[in-house]
C-alpha positions as CSV (number, residue, x, y, z in Angstrom):
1,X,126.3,104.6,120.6
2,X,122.9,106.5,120.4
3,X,123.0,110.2,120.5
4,X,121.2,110.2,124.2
5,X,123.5,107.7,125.7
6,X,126.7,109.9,124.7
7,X,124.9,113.0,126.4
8,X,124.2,111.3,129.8
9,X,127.4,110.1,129.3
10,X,128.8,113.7,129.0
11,X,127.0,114.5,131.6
12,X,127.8,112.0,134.4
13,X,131.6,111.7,133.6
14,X,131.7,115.2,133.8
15,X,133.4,115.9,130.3
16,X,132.3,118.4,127.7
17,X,132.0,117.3,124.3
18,X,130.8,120.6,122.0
19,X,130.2,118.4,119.3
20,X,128.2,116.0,121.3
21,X,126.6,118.4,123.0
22,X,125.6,120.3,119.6
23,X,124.7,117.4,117.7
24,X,122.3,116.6,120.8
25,X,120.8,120.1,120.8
26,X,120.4,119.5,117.2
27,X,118.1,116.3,117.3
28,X,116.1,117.7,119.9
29,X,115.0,121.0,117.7
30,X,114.5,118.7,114.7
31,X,112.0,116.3,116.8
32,X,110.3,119.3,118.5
33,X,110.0,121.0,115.2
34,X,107.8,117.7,114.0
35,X,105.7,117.5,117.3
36,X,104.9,121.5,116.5
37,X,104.1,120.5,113.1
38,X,101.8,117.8,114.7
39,X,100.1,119.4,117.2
40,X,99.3,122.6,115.1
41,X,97.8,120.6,112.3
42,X,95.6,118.7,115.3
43,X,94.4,122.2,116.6
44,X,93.5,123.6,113.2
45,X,91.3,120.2,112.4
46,X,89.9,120.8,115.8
47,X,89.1,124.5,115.3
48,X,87.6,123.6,111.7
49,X,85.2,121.0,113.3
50,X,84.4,123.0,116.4
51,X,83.4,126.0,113.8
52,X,81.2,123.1,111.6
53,X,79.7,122.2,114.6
54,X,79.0,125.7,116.1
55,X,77.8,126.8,112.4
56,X,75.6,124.4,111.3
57,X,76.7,124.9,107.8
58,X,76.7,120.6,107.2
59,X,73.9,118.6,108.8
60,X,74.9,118.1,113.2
61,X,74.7,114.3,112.2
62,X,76.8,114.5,109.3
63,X,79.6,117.0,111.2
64,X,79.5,114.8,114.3
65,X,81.1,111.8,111.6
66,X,84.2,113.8,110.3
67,X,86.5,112.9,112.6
68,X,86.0,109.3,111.3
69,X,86.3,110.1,108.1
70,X,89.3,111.7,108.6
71,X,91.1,108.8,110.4
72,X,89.6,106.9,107.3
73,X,91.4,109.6,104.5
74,X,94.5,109.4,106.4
75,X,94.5,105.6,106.8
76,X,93.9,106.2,103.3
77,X,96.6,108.5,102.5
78,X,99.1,106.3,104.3
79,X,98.3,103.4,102.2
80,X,98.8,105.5,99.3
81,X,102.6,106.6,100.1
82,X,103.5,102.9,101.2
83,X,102.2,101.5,97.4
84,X,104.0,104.3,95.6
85,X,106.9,104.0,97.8
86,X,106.7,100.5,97.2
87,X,106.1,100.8,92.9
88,X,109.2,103.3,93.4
89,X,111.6,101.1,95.5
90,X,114.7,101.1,93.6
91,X,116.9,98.0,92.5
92,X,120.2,97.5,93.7
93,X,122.1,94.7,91.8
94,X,125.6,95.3,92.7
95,X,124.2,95.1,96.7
96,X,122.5,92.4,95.7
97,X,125.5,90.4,94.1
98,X,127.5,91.5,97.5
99,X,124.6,90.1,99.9
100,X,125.1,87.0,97.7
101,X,128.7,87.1,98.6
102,X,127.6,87.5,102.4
103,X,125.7,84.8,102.5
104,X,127.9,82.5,100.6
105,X,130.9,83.6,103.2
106,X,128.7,83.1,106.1
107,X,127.7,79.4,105.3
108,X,131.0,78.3,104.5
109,X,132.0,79.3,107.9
110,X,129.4,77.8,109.7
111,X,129.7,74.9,107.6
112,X,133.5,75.1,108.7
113,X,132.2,75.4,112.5
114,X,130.3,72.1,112.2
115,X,126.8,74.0,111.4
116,X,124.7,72.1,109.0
117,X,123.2,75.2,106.7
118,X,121.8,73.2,103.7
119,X,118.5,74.2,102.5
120,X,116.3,71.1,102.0
């Protein structure tokens, strides 16, 4: 059951759970801690535009373009973590050999169940 369903269930049965109730006040910090992290790093950009802008250290036309080349640098970025993720996705041979075993277990009982399951 997902963490926010137990808590409104807590909370309309009337029980107290302290380890529900914890674990609940738990997940809520962590995910508040991130949208901090978020929004901070979205004011500081701002301010650092704002003061580009206000400055006129780089060219008006050329300021008035960094927020797109920032979307572009993180698109960029992004792309970057999924490849090395991907280049550094580990190999699992014994799950593999038991995911085998599922699927081998799983046709023979639909083929028991009158299921055709062949693979033409």
């Amino acid at each position: 059951m997902e963490l926010w369903k137990r808590f409104d269930l807590v909370m309309f049965t009337g029980t107290y759970n302290t380890a529900i109730l914890k674990s609940y006040i738990s997940f809520v910090s962590r995910t508040m801690k991130h949208v901090v992290k978020i929004l901070s790093l979205l004011v500081a950009v701002s301010a650092f535009w704002i003061a580009l802008l206000q400055a006129a250290i780089i060219p008006r036309s050329h300021t008035w373009l960094l927020p797109i080349y920032f979307v572009v640098s993180l698109g960029c970025y992004g792309l970057l973590m999924v490849g090395i993720g991907l280049m550094q996705f580990p190999t699992c041979p014994r799950e593999a050999v038991l995911l085998q075993h599922d699927i081998t277990e799983a046709k023979d009982f639909l083929s028991a169940n009158g299921v055709d399951v062949r693979s033409d």
